[in-house]
SEFIVO-951218 format. One line per 8 residues: number of its first residue (from 1); their letters; for each residue x negated, y negated, z of C-alpha. Coordinates in steps of 0.05 Angstrom, whole numbers, plus 5000, padded with zeros to 4 digits. Example, Ala and Ser with C-alpha at 12.3 -4.5 7.8 and 13.67 -1.06 7.14 Angstrom:
1) as) 4754:5090:5156; 4727:5021:5143
***
This chain:
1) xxxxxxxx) 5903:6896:7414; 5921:6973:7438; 5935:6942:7505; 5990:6887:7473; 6019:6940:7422; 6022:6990:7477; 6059:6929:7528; 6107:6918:7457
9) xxxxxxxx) 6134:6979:7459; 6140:6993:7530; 6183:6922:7531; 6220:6943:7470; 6240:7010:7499; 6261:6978:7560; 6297:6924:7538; 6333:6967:7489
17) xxxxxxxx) 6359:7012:7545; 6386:6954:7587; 6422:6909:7531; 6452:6982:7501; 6469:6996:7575; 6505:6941:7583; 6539:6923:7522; 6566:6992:7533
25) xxxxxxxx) 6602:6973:7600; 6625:6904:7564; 6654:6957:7512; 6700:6995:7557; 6721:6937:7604; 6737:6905:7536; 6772:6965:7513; 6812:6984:7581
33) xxxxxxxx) 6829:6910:7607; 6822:6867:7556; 6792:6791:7558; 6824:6739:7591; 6775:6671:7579; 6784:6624:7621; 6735:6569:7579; 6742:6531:7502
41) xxxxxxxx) 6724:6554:7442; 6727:6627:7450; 6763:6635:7378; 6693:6614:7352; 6656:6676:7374; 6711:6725:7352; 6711:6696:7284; 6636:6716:7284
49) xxxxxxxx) 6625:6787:7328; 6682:6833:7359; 6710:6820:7422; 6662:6877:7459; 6609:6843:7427; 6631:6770:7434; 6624:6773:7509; 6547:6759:7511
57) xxxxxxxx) 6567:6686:7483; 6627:6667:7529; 6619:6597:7566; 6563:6562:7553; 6544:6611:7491; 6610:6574:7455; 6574:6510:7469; 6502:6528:7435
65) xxxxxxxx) 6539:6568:7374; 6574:6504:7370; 6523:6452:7369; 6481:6505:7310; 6537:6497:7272; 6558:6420:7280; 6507:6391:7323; 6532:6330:7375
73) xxxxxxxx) 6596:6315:7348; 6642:6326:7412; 6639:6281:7476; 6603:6334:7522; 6551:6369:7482; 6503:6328:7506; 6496:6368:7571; 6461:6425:7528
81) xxxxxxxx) 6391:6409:7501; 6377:6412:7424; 6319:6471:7426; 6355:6525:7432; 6411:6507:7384; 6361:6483:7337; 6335:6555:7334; 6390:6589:7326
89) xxxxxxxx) 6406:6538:7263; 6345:6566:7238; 6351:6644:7237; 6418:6627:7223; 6385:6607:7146; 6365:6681:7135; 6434:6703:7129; 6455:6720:7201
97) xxxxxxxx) 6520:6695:7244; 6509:6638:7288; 6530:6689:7336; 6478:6752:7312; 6424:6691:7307; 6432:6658:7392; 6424:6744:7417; 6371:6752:7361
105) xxxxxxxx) 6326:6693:7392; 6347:6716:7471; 6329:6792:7458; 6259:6780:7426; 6249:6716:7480; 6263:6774:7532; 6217:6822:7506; 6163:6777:7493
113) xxxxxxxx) 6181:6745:7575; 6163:6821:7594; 6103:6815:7554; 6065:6759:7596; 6092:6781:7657; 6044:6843:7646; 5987:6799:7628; 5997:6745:7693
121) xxxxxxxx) 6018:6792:7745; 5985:6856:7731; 5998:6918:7776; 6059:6881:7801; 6084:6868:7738; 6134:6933:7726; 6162:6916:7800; 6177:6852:7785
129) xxxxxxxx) 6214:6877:7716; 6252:6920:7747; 6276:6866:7799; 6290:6815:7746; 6330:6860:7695; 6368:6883:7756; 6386:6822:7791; 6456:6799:7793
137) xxxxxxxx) 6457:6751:7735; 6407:6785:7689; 6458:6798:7638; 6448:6723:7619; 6375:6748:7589; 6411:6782:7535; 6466:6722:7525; 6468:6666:7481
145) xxxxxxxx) 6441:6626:7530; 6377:6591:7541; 6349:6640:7597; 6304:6686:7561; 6273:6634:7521; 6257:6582:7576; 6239:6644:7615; 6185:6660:7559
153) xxxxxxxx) 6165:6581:7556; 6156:6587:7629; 6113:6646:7630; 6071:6618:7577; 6063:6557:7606; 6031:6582:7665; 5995:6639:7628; 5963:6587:7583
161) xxxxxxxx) 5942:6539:7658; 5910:6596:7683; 5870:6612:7624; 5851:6520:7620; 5873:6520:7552; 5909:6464:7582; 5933:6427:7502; 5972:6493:7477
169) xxxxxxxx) 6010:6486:7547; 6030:6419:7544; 6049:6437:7471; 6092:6494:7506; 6116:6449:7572; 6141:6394:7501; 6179:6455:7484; 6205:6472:7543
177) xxxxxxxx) 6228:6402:7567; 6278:6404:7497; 6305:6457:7520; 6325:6445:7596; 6318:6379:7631; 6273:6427:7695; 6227:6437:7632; 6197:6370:7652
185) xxxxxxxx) 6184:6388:7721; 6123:6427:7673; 6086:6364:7660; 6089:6353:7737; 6056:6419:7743; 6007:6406:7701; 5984:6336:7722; 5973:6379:7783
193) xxxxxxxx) 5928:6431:7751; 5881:6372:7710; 5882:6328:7765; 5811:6361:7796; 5783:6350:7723; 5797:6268:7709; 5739:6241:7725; 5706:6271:7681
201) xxxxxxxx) 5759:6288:7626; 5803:6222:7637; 5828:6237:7563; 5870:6299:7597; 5921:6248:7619; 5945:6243:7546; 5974:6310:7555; 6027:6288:7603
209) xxxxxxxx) 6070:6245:7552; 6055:6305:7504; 6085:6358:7557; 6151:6305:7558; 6161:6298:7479; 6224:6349:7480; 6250:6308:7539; 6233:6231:7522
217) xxxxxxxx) 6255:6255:7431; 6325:6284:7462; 6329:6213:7501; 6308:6177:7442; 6364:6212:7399; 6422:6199:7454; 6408:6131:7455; 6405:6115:7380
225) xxxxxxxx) 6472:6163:7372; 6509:6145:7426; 6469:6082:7461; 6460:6132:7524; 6386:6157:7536; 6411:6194:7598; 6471:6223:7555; 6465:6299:7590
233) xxxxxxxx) 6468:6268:7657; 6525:6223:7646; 6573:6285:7621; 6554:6336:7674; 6626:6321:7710; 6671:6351:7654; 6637:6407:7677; 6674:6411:7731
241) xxxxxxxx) 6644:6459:7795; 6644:6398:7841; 6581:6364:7789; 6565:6289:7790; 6557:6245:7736; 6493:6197:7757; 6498:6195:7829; 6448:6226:7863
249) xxxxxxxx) 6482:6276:7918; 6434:6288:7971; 6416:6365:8001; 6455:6354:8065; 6520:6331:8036; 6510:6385:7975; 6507:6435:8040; 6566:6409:8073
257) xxxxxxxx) 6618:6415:8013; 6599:6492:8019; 6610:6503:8085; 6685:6459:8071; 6697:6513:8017; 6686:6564:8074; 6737:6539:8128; 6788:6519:8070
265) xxxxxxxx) 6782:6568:8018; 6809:6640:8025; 6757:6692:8032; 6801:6738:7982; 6791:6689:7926; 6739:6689:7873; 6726:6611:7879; 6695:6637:7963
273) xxxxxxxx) 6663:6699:7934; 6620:6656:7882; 6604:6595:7930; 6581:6648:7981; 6529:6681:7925; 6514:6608:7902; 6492:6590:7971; 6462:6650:7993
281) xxxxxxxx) 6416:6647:7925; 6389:6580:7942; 6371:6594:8016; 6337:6661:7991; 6307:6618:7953; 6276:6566:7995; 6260:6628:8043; 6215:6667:7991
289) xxxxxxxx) 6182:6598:7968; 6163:6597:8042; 6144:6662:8035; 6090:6650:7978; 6062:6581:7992; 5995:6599:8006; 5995:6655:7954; 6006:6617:7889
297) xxxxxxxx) 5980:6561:7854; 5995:6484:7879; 6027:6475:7805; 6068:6536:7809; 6094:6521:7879; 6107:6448:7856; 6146:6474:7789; 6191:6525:7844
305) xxxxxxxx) 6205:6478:7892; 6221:6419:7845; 6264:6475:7799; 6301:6502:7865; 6321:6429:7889; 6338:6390:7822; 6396:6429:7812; 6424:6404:7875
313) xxxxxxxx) 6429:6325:7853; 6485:6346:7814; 6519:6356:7882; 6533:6437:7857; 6496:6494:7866; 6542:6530:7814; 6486:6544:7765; 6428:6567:7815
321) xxxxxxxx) 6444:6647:7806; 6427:6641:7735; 6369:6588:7748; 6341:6639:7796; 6319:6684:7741; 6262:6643:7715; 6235:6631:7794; 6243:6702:7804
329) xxxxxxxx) 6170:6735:7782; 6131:6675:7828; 6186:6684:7881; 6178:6758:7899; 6104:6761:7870; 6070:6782:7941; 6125:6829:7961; 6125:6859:7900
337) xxxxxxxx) 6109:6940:7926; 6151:6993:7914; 6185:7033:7983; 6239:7038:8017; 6268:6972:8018; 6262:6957:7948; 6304:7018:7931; 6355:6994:7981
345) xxxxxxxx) 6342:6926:7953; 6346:6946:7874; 6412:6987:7888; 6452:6933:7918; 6427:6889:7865; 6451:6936:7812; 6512:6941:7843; 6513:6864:7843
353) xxxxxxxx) 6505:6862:7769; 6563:6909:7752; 6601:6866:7787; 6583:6807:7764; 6577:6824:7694; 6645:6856:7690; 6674:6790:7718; 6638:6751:7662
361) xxxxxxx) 6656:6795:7606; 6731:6788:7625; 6725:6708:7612; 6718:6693:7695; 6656:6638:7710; 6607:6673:7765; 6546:6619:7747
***
């Protein structure tokens, strides 16, 4: 109990100093160039929070505050799973904005995510903290987005395997597989991690449909509302970023259109910039998954691999910099020791997030 009060306030005190941190950059950029959004709906969030504030829900934040608010009314929605919003409709009962509500639920998923990244990794814990609130894209962990609480499902998940207390994680993987569609990949992980035990404990394999309820009840929904179980798949194209709408694009081809956007697409522009990070993220990614094979569990390698390469039937890797986050603690898990080049590493990182960060708070998409 001293140990988790003392981790609750050492989370709290961190995360405090990175949101305030940042929401004070969003505050001047706000102030000094102003917000130009280049997405819908952004008169929804400065109807609820001032524009300095209002930042932490642009793009798909508009989307979530929108669904709490009206649920699936507009062709499109369906691309965002029904957990998060669902949350966010219910803190939104105690009196708070929609708005105050979606960074309520990411803040405390956030500090709670640094919480059982003490308790699975240990010694390497801090390192890996200091990677993952530093990374590029970690603003999103404070957004209205979905990042710091699949991150916490995630971690609990595979906090909950380790310790065999294998119902409470397919209660967690159910939860997780409402909330993104790579929350499913969970009950592949742990089908893995019972496997060993079903000839003896054949009733385990009534935890796998259990792990998929979020998943297979969002289906169910989609196809009594709109008489289309695979509803999230079938919008992904008015999405735009080069996404496919149920055809399966295939690695090699997904790799090609990047290397197209290099020869054709000026190096000066924005649209080069963020295919270059996009790309660069995955193959970092598949290099550190090399990296740990023989380090971690089969079920958390499965749950990487499968989490670094759905992404990619979509035919984009536009999302994978913001995906990253939740891979990151397994990713970087062995290398995680503090020298030389993980100062050089954290300070190009930082720099990294200013950049990208001030580029999202002016209304421009980076992931």
């Amino acid at each position: 109990m001293k140990k988790f009060s003392h981790l609750t306030f050492s989370s709290l005190l961190i995360i405090s100093v990175w949101w305030i941190g940042l929401s004070g950059l969003a505050n001047y950029i706000v102030r000094r160039f102003g917000v130009s959004p280049t997405f819908p709906y952004y008169h929804l969030i400065i109807e609820q929070a001032h524009p300095t504030q209002a930042v932490w829900a642009h793009f798909d934040g508009t989307h979530y505050l929108k669904l709490a608010e009206h649920g699936y009314v507009d062709v499109g929605t369906q691309a965002f799973f029904p957990v998060y919003p669902l949350l966010i409709r219910t803190f939104h009962l105690t009196g708070l904005s929609y708005f105050a509500a979606g960074q309520l639920i990411s803040l405390i998923s956030l500090v709670l995510s640094l919480i059982c990244l003490h308790y699975l990794f240990g010694k390497c814990a801090r390192i890996i903290i200091g990677v993952l609130l530093l990374f590029p894209t970690s603003f999103f962990l404070g957004a209205v987005y979905t990042e710091s609480l699949f991150l916490l499902e995630t971690l609990l998940f595979f906090l909950l395997l380790k310790q065999q207390k294998f119902f409470l994680a397919a209660l967690i993987a159910a939860i997780a597989s409402g909330t993104r569609l790579v929350g499913a990949l969970l009950a592949v992980s742990l089908f893995v991690s019972i496997w060993p035990m079903l000839k003896s404990r054949k009733l385990y394999l009534l935890l796998l449909p259990i792990a998929l309820t979020g998943l297979l009840s969002y289906m169910y929904f989609l196809w009594s509302r709109f008489h289309d179980p695979l509803a999230f798949i079938h919008v992904q194209s008015m999405f735009g970023a080069g996404r496919s709408s149920g055809e399966i694009i295939l690695l090699p081809q997904v790799i090609y259109r990047y290397f197209k956007i290099f020869l054709t697409v000026s190096p000066l522009t924005l649209v080069f910039g963020r295919a270059v990070l996009e790309l660069a993220v995955f193959l970092a990614g598949l290099y550190y998954l090399w990296r740990v094979k023989f380090k971690i569990p089969v079920a958390v390698l499965v749950y990487l691999l499968g989490s670094l390469l759905l992404p990619t039937f979509s035919g984009s890797l536009s999302s994978l910099p913001r995906y990253a986050l939740i891979l990151l603690p397994w990713l970087i898990s062995s290398a995680a020791k503090f020298n030389a080049k993980t100062t050089l590493y954290l300070s190009l990182s930082f720099t990294g997030l200013l950049l990208l960060f001030s580029l999202f708070v002016r209304g421009q998409f980076v992931a």
